[in-house]
N, C-alpha and C positions, 0 to 999 in steps of 0.2 A: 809631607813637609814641603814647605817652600821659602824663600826668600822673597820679602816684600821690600821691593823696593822704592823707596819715597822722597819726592823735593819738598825743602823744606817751606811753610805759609810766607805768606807774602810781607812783604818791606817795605816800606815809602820810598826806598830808594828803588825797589823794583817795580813800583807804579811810576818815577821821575823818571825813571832809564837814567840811573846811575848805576855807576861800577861801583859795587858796595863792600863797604870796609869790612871786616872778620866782626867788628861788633856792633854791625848795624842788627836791632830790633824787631823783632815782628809789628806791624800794625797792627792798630782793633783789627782791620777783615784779617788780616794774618793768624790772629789770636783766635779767632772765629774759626778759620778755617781746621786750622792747626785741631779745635775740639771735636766738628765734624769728622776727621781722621780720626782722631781717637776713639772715638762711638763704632766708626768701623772695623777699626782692627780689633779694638776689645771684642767683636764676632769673629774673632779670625784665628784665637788660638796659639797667640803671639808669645813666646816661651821666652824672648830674649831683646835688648836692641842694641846696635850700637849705632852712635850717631858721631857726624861733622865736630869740631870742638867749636864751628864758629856760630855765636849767640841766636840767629835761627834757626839752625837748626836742633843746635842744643835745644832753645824751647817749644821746640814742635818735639822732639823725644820726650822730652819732661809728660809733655802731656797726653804721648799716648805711653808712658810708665805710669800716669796715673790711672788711667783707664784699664790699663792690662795686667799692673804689679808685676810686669818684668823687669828682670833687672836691666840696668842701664850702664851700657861702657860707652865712653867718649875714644872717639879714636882720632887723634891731629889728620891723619893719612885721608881720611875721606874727607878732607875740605876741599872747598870750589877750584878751579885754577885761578891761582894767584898773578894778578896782573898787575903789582908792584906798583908802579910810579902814578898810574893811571887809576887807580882806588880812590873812590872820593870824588871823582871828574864826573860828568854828563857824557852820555854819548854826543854827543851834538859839538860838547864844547873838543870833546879828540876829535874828531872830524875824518879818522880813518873805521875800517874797516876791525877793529881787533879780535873780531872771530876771524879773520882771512889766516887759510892753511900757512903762510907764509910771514904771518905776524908777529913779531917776539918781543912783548911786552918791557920796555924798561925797569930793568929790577926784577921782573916777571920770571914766569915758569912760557917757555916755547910749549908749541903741541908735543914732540917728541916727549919731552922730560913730563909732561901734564898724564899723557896717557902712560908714561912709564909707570908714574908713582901710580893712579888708580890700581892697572896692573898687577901693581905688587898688594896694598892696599883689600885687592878684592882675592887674592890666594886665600890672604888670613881671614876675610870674610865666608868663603867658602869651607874651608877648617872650622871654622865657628860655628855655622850652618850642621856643619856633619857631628856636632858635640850636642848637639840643643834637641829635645823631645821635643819638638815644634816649629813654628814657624818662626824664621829670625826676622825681623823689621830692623831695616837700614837708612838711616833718616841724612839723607844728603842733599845733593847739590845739582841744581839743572845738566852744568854740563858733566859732572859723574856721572850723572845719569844716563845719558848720552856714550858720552864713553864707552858703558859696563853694555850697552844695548848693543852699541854697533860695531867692536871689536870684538867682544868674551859672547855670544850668545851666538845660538842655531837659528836663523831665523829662512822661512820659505821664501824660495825664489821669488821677485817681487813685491815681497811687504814692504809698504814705502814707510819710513820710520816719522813721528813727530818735525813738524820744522823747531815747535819749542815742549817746554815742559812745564805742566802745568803746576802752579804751584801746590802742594801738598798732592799731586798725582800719585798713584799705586801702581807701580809696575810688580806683576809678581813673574816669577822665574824659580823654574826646577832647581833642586839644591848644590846638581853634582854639575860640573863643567862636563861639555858645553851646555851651558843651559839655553832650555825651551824657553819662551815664551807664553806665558798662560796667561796675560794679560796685559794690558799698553798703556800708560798713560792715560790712566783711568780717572776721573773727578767726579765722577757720580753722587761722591757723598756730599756735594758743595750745590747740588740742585737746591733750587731756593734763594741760594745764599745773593743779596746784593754784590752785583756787577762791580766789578773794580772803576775805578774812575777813568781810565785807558784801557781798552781792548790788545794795546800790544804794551806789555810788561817789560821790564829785562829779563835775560834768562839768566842770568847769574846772580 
């Protein structure tokens, strides 16, 4: 058994590098992407999911609950870090830094409180994991994902982690804390699939 853990297809507003609202949409490639994952996790034995409540990744779950007939829980707790006032804006047009360890978003969640809530977020995840005849698929958010990798996980001296995450990516992870690492930031299912129109994305 394992936990697959996954970002959700890609946005127009994550091809613009926008900081994107709770109900921005997938794109066609998003929507594309999003079915490519589901062809592979329906190989993978997927018994359960819960995903983000915000509309990407909600519809990247839909679609690999079609593909797998797991059941589907929405969880508010695994949404992206919220950066309040700054939602909606271009990177370009903030002009700061708001990934900086020292940034605290207007209206926002600071890193402290962002990595708090994952934290707690990924206990009930792991609980969840330990109840399921199978493998649990977690359909989130770049930097949850980020998060659950480089604070909660065992990982070998020197593996250097992602700078980003690729959208609809597979990270899988042993069930029981600390979890191993049995795979990174994986897109393999997306060979083929036409290039996004920007090689660099947003990651949230």
């Amino acid at each position: 058994m394992a936990i697959l853990l996954v970002r959700h297809g890609e946005t127009s507003a994550n091809a613009s590098r926008v900081v994107q609202l709770p109900d921005a949409p997938l794109s066609e490639r998003g929507l594309a992407q999003a079915e490519r994952l589901a062809e592979r996790l329906a190989q993978l034995g997927v018994a359960a999911i819960v995903s983000s409540d915000h509309a990407r990744a909600r519809v990247t779950a839909e679609r690999v609950r079609a593909a797998t007939n797991a059941p589907l829980e929405i969880w508010p707790e695994l949404c992206e870090r919220n950066f309040g006032e700054l939602r909606g804006r271009s990177y370009a047009e903030i002009g700061v830094d708001i990934f900086a360890p020292d940034f605290a978003p207007p209206g926002g969640e600071t890193w402290p409180e962002f990595h708090e809530r994952v934290e707690r977020a990924w206990r009930g995840v792991t609980e969840r994991a330990a109840a399921v005849d199978g493998n649990l698929a977690v359909i989130s958010h770049g930097l949850v994902c980020r998060s659950v990798v480089e604070r909660l996980t065992r990982r070998d001296e020197g593996r250097v982690l992602p700078d980003a995450w690729a959208n609809t990516s597979l990270t899988v992870l042993t069930p029981e804390p600390p979890h191993e690492i049995e795979l990174l930031n994986c897109s393999a299912h997306l060979a083929g699939l036409e290039a996004p129109a920007t090689s660099l994305s947003a990651p949230v």
